[in-house]
N, C-alpha and C positions, 0 to 999 in steps of 0.2 A: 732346661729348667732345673733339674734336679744337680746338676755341677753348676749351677749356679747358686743354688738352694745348702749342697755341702760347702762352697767356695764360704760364703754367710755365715752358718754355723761353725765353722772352723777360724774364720777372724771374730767371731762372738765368743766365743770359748779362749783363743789365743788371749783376750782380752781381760776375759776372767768375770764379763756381765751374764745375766740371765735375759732368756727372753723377753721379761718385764721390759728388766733396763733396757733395753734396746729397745721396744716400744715404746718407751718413753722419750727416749734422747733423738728419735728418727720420727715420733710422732705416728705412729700407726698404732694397731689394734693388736695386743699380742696372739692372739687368733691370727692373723695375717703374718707374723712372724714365723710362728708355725706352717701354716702350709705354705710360705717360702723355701724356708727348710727342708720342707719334706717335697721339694718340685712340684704343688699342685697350682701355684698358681704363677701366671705369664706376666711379667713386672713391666712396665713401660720404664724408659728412658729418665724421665724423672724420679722414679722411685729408684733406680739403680742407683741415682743421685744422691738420693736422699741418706738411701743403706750408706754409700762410703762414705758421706759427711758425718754419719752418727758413729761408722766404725775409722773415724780419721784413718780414711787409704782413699785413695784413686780410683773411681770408676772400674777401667780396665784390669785394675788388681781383681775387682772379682767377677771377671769374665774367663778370665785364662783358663788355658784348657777345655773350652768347650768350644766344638767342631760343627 
């Protein structure tokens, strides 16, 4: 969770939004952006979804590297 949580915050910064925007454009709470971010919380399959539709990438783009 937490290389998935930096994976997130590093296409949200390459991007150049805040975590506002990203709660807005992905539809979540930016309290749940946050403890994304910071790996406290276990995402389901849909919300994977969701993060790469709002940060236009690929699912699997923000899995990589995590074993």
């Amino acid at each position: 969770m937490k290389i998935f949580g930096e994976n997130i915050k590093k296409r949200r910064e390459d991007k150049g939004i805040s975590q506002e925007e990203l709660a807005n454009i992905a539809e979540f709470d930016r309290t749940y952006i946050s403890l994304v971010e910071r790996g406290k919380r276990n995402l389901s399959l849909l919300n994977i979804c969701r993060f790469a539709k709002a940060l236009d990438t690929k699912p699997f783009e923000l899995i990589k590297n995590i074993k």
